[in-house]
PDB file with SEQRES, HELIX, SHEET and CRYST1 records, atoms N, CA, C and O in Angstrom:
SEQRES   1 A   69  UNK UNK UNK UNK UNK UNK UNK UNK UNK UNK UNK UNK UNK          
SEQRES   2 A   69  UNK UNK UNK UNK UNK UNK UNK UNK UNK UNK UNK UNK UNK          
SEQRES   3 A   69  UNK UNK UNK UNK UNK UNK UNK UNK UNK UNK UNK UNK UNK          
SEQRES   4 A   69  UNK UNK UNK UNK UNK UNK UNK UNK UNK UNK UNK UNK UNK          
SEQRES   5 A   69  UNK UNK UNK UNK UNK UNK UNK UNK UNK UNK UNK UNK UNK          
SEQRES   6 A   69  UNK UNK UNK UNK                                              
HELIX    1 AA1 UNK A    8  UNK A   15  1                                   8    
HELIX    2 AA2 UNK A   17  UNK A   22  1                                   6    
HELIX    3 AA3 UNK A   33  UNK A   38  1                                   6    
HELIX    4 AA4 UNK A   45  UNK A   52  1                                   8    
HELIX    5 AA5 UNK A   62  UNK A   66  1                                   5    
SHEET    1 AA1 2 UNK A   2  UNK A   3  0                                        
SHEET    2 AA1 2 UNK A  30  UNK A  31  1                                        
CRYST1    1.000    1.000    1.000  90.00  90.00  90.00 P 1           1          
ATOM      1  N   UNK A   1       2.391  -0.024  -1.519  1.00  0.00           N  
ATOM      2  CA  UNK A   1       1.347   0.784  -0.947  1.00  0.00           C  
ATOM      3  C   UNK A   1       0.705  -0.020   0.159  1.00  0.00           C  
ATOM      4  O   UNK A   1       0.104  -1.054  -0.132  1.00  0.00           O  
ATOM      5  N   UNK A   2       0.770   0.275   1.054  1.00  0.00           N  
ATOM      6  CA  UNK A   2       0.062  -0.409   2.689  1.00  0.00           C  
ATOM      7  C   UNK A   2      -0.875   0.742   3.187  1.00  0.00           C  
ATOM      8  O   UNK A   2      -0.623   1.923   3.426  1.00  0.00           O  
ATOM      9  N   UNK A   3      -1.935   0.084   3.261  1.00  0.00           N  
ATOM     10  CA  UNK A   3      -2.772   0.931   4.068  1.00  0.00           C  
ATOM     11  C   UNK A   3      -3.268  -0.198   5.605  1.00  0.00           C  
ATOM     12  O   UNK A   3      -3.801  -1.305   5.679  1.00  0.00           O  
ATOM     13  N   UNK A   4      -2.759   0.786   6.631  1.00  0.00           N  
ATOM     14  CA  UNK A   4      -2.891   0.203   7.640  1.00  0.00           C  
ATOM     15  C   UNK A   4      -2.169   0.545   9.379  1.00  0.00           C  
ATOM     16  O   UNK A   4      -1.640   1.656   9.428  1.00  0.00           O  
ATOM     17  N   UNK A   5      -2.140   0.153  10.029  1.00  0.00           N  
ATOM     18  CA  UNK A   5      -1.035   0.921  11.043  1.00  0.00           C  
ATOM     19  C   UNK A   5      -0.185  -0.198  11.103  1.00  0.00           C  
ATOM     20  O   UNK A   5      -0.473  -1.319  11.523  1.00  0.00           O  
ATOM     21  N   UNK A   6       1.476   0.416  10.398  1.00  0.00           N  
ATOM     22  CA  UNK A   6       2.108  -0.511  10.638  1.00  0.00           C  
ATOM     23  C   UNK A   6       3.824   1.003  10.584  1.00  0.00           C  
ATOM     24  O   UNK A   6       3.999   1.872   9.730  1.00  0.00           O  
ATOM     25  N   UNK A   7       4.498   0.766  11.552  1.00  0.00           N  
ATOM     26  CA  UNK A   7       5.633   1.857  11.532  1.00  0.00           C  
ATOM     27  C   UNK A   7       5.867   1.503  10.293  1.00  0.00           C  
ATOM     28  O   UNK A   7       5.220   0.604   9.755  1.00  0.00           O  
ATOM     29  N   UNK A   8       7.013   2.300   9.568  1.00  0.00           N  
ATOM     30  CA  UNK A   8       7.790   2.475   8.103  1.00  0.00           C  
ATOM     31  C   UNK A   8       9.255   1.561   8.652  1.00  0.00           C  
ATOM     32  O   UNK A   8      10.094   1.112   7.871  1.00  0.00           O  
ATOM     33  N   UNK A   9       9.317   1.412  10.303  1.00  0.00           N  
ATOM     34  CA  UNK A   9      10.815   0.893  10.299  1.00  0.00           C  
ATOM     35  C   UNK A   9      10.218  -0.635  10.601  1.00  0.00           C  
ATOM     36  O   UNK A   9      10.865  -1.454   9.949  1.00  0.00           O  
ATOM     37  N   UNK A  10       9.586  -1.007  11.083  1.00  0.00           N  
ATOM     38  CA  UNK A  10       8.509  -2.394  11.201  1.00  0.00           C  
ATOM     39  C   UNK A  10       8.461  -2.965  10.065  1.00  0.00           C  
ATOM     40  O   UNK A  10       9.161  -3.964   9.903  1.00  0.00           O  
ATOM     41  N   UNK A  11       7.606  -2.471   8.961  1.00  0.00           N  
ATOM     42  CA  UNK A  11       7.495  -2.361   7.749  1.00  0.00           C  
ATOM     43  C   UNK A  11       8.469  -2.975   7.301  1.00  0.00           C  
ATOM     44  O   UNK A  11       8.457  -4.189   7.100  1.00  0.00           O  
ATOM     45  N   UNK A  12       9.657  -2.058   7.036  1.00  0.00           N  
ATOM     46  CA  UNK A  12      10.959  -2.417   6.514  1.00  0.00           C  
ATOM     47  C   UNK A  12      11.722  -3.556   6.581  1.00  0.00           C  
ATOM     48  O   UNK A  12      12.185  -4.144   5.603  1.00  0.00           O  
ATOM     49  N   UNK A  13      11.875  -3.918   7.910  1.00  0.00           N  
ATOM     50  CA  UNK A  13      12.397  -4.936   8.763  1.00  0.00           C  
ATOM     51  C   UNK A  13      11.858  -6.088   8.228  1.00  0.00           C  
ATOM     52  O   UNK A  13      12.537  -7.096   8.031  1.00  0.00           O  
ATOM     53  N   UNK A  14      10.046  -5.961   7.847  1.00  0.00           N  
ATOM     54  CA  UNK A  14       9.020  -7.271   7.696  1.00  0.00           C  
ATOM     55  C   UNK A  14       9.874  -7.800   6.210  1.00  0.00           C  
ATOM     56  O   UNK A  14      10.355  -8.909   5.975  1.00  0.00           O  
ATOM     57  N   UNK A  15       9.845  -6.273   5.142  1.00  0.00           N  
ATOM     58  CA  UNK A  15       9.710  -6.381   3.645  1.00  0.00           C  
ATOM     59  C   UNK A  15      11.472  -7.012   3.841  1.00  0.00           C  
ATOM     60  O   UNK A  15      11.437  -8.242   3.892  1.00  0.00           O  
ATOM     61  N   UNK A  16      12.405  -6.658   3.914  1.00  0.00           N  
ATOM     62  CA  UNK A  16      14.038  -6.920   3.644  1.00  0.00           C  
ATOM     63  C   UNK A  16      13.776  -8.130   3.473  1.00  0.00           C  
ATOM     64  O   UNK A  16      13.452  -8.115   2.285  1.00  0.00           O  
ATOM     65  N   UNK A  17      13.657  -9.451   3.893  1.00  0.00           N  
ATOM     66  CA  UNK A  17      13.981 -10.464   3.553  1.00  0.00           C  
ATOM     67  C   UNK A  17      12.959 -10.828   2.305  1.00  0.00           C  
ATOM     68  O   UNK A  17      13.406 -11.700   1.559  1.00  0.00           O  
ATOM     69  N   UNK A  18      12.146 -10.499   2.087  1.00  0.00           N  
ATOM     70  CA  UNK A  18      11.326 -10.725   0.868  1.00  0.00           C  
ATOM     71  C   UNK A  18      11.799  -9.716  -0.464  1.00  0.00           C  
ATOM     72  O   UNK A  18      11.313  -9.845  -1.587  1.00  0.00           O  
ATOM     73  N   UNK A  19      12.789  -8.747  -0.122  1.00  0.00           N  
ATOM     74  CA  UNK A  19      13.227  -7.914  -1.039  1.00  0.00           C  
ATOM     75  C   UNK A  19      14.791  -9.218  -1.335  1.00  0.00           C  
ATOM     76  O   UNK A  19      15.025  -9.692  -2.446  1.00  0.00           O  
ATOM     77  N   UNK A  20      15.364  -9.442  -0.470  1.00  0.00           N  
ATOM     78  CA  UNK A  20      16.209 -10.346  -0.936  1.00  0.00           C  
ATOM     79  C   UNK A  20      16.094 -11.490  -1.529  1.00  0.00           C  
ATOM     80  O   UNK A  20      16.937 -12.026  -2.248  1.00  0.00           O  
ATOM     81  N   UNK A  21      14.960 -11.918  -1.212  1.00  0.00           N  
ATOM     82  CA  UNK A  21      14.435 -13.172  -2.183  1.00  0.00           C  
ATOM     83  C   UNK A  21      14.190 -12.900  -3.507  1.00  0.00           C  
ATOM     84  O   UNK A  21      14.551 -13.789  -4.279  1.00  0.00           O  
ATOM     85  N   UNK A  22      13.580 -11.739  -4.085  1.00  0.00           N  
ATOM     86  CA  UNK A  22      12.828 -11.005  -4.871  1.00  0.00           C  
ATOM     87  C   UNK A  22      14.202 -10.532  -5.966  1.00  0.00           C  
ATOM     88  O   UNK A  22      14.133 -10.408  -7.188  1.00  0.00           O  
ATOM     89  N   UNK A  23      15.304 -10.346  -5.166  1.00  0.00           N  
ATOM     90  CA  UNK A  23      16.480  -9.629  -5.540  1.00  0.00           C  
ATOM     91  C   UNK A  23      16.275  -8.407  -6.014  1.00  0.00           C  
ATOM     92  O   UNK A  23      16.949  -8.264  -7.035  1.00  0.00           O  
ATOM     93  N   UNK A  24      15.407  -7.066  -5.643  1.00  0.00           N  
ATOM     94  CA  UNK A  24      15.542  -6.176  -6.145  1.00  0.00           C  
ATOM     95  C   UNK A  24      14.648  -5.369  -4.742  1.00  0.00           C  
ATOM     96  O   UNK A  24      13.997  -6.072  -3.969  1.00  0.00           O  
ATOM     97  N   UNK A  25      14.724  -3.934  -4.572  1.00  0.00           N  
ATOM     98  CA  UNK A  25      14.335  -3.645  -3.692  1.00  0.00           C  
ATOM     99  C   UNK A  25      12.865  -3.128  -4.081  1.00  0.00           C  
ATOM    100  O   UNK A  25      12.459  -2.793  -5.194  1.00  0.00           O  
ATOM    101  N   UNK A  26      11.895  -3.165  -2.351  1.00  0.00           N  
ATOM    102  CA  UNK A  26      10.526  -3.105  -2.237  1.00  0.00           C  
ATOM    103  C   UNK A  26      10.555  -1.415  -2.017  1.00  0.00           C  
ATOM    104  O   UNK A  26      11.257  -0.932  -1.129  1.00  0.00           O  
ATOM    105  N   UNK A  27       9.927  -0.773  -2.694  1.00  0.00           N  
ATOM    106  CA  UNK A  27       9.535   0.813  -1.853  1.00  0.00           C  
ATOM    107  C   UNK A  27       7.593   0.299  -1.780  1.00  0.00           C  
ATOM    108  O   UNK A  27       6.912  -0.605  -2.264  1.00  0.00           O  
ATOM    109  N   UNK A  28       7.361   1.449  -0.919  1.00  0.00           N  
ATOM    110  CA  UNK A  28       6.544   1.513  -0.432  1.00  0.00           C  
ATOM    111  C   UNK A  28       6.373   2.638  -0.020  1.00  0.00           C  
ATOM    112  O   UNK A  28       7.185   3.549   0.139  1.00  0.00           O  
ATOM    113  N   UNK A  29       4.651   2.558   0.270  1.00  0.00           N  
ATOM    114  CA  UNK A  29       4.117   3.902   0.885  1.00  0.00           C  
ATOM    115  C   UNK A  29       3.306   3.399   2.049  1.00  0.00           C  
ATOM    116  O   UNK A  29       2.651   2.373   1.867  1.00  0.00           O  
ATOM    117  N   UNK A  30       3.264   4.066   3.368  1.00  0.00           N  
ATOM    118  CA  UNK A  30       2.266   3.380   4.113  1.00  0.00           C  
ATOM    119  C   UNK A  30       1.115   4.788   4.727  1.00  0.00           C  
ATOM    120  O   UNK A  30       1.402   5.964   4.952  1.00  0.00           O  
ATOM    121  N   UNK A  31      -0.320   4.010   4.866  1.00  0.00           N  
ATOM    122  CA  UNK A  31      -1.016   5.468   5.028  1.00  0.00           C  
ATOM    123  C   UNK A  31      -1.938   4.687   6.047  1.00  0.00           C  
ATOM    124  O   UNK A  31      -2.505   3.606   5.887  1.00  0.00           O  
ATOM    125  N   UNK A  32      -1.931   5.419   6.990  1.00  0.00           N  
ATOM    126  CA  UNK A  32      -3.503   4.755   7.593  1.00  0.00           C  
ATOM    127  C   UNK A  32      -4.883   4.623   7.295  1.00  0.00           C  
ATOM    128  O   UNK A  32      -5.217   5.620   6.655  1.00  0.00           O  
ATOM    129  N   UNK A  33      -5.800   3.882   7.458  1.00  0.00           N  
ATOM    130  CA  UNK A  33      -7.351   3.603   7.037  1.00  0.00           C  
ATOM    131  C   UNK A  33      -7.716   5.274   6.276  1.00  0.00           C  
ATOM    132  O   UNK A  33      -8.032   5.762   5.191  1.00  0.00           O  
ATOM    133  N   UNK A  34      -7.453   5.627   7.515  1.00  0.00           N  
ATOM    134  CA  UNK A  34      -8.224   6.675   8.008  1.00  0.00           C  
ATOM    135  C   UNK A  34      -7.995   8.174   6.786  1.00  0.00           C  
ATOM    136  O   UNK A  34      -8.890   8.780   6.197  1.00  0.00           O  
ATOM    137  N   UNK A  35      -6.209   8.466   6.715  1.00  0.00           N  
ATOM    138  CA  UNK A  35      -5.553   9.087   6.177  1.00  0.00           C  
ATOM    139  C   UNK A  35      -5.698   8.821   4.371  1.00  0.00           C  
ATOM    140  O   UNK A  35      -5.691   9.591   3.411  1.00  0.00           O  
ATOM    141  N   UNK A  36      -5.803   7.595   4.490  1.00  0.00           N  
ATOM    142  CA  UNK A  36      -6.554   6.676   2.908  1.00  0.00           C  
ATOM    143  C   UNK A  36      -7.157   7.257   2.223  1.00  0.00           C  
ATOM    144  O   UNK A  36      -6.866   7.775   1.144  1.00  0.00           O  
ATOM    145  N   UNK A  37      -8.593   7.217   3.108  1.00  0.00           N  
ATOM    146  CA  UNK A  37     -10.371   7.513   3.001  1.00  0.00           C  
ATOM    147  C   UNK A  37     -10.256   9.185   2.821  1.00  0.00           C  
ATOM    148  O   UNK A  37     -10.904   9.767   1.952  1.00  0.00           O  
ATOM    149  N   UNK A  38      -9.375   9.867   3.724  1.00  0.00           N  
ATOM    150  CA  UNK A  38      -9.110  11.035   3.228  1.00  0.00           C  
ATOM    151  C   UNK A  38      -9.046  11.722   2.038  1.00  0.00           C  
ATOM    152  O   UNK A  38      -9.740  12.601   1.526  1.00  0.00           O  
ATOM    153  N   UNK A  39      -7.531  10.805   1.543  1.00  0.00           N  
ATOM    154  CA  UNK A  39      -7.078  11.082   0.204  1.00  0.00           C  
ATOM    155  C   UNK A  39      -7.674  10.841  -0.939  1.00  0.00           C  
ATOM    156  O   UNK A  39      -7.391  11.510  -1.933  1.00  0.00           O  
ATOM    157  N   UNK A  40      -8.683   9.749  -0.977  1.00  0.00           N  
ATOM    158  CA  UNK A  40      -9.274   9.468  -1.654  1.00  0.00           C  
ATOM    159  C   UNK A  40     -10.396  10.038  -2.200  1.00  0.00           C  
ATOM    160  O   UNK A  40     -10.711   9.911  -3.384  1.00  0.00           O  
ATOM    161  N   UNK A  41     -11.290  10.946  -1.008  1.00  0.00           N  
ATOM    162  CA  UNK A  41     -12.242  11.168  -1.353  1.00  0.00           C  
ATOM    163  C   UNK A  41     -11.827  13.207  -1.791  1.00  0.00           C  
ATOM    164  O   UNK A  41     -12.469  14.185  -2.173  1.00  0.00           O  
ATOM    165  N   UNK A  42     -10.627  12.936  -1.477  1.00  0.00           N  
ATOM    166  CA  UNK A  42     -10.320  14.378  -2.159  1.00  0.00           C  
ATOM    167  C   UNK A  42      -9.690  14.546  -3.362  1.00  0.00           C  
ATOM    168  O   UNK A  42      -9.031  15.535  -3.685  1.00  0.00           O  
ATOM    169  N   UNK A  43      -9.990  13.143  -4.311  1.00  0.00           N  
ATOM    170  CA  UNK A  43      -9.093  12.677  -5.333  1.00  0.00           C  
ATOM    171  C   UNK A  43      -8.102  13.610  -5.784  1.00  0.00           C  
ATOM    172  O   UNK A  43      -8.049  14.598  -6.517  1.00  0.00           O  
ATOM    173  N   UNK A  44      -6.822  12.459  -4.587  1.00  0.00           N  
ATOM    174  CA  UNK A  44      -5.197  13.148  -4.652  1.00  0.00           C  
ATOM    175  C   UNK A  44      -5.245  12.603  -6.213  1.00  0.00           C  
ATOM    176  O   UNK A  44      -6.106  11.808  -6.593  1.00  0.00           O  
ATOM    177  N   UNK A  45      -4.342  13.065  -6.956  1.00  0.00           N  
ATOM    178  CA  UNK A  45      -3.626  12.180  -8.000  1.00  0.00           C  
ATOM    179  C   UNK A  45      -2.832  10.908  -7.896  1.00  0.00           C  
ATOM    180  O   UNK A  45      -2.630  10.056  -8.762  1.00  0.00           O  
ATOM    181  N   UNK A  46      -2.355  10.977  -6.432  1.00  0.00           N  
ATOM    182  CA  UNK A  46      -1.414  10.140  -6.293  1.00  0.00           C  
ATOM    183  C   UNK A  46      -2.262   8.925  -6.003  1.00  0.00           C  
ATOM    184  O   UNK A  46      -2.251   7.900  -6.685  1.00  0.00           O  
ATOM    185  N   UNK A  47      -2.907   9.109  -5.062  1.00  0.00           N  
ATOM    186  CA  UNK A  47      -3.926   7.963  -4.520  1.00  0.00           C  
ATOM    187  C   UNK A  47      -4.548   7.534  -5.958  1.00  0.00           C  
ATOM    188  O   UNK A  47      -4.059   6.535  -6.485  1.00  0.00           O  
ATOM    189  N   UNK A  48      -5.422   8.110  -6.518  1.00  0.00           N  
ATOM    190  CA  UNK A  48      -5.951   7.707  -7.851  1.00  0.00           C  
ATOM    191  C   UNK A  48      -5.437   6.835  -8.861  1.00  0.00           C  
ATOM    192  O   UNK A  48      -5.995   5.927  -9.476  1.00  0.00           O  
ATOM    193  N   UNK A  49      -4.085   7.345  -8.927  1.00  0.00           N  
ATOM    194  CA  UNK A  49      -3.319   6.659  -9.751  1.00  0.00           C  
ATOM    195  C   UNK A  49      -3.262   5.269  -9.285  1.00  0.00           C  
ATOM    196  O   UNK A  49      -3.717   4.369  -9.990  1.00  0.00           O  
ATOM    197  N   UNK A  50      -2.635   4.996  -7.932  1.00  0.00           N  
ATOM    198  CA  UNK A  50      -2.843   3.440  -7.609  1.00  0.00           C  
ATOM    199  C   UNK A  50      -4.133   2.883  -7.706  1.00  0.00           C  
ATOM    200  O   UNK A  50      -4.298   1.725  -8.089  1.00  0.00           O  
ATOM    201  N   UNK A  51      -5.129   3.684  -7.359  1.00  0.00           N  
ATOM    202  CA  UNK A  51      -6.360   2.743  -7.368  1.00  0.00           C  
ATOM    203  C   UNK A  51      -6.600   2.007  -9.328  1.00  0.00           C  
ATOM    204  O   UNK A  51      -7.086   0.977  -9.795  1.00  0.00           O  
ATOM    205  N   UNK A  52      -6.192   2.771  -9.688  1.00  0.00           N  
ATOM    206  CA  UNK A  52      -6.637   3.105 -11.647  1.00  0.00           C  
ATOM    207  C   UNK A  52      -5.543   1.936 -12.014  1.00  0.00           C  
ATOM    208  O   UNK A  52      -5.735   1.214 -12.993  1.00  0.00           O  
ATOM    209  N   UNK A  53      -4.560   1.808 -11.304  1.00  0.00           N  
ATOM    210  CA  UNK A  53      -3.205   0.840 -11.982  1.00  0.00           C  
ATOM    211  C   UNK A  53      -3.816  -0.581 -11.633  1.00  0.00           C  
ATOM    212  O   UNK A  53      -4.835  -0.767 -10.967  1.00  0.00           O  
ATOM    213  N   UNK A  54      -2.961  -1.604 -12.237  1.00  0.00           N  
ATOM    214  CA  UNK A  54      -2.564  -3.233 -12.040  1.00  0.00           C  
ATOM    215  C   UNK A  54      -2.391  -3.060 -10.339  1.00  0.00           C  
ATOM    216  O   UNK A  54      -1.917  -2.118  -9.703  1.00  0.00           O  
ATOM    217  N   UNK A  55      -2.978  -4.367  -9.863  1.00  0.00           N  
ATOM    218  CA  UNK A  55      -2.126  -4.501  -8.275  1.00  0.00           C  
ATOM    219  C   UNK A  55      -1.293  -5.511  -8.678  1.00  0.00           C  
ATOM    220  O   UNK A  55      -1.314  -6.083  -9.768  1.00  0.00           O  
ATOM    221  N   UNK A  56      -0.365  -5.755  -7.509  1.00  0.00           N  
ATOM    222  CA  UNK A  56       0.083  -7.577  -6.960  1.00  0.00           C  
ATOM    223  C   UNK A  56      -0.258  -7.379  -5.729  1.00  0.00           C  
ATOM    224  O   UNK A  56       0.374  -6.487  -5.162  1.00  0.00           O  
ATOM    225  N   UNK A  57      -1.329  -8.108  -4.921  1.00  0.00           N  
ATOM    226  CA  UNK A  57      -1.412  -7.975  -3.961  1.00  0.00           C  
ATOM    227  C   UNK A  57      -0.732  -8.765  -2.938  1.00  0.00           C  
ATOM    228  O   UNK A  57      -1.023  -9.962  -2.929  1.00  0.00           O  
ATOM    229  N   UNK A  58       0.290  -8.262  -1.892  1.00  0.00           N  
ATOM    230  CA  UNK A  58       0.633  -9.756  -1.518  1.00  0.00           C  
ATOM    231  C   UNK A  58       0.129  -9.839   0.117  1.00  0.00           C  
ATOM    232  O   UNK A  58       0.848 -10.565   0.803  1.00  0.00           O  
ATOM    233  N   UNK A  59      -1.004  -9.196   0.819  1.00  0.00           N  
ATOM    234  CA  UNK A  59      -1.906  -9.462   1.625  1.00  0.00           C  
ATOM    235  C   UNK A  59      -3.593  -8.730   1.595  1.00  0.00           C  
ATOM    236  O   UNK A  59      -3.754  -7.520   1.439  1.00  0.00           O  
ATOM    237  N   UNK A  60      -4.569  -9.557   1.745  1.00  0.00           N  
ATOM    238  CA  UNK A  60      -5.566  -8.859   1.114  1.00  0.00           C  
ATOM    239  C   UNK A  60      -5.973  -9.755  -0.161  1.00  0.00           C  
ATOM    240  O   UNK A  60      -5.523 -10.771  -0.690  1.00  0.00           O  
ATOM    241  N   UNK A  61      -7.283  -8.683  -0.443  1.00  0.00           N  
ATOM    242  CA  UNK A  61      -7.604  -8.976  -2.088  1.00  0.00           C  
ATOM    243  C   UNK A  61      -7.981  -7.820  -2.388  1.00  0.00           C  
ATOM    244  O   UNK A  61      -8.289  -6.778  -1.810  1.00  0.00           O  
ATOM    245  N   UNK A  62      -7.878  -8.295  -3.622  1.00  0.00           N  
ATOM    246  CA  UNK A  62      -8.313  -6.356  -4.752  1.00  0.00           C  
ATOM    247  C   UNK A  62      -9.693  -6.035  -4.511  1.00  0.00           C  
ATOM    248  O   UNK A  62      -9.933  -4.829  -4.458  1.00  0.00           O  
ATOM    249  N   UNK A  63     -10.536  -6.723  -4.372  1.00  0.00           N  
ATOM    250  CA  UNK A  63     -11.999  -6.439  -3.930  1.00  0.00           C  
ATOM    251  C   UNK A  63     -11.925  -5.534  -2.468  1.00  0.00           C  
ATOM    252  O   UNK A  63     -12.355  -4.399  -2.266  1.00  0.00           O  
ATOM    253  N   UNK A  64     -11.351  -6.291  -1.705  1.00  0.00           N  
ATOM    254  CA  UNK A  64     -11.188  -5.662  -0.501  1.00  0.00           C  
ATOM    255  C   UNK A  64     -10.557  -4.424  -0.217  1.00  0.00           C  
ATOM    256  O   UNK A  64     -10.970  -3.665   0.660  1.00  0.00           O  
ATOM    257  N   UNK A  65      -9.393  -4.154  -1.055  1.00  0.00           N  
ATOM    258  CA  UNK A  65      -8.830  -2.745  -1.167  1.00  0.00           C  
ATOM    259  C   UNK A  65     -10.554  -1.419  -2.363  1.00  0.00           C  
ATOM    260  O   UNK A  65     -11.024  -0.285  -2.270  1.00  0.00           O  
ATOM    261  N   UNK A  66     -10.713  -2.416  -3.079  1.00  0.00           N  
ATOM    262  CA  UNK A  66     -11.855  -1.485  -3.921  1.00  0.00           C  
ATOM    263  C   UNK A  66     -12.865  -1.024  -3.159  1.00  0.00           C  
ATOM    264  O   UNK A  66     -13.561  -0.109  -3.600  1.00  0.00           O  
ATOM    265  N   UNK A  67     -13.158  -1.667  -1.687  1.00  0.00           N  
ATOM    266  CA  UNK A  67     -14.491  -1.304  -1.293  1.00  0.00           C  
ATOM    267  C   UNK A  67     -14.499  -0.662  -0.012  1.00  0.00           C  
ATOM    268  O   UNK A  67     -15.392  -0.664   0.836  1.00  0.00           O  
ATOM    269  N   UNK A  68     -12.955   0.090   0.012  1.00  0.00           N  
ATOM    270  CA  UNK A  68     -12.273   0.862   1.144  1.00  0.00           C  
ATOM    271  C   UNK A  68     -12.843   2.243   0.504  1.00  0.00           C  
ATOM    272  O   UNK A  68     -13.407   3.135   1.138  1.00  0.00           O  
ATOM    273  N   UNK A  69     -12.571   2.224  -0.915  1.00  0.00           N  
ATOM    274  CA  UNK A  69     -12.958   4.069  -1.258  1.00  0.00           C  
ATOM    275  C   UNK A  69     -14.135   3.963  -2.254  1.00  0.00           C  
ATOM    276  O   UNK A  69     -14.657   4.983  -2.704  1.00  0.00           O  
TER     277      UNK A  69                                                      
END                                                                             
């Protein structure tokens, strides 16, 4: 889950070599700030669900994603 402006083929390109290290593949979702704050405050299920789950964050901190919505 990325929230941020970053393309899905950018993205991809960044994650592949960390999916090969990892040995298993990365999916992802990417949404902008903006598109986020949206979803959130129209509590999607989908959005909810990530906020409600475990993270691993691997840029950022969990505080910092919590005080987006």
């Amino acid at each position: 889950f990325v929230i941020g402006d970053i393309s899905s083929r950018k993205l991809s390109s960044v994650l592949k070599k960390t999916s090969i290290e990892i040995g298993r593949e990365i999916n992802y979702t990417v949404f902008s700030k903006a598109d986020y704050l949206q979803r959130i405050n129209s509590k999607e299920h989908f959005i909810s669900s990530i906020v409600d789950s475990p993270k691993l964050m691997l840029i950022g901190k969990e505080d910092e994603f919590r005080k987006l919505g």
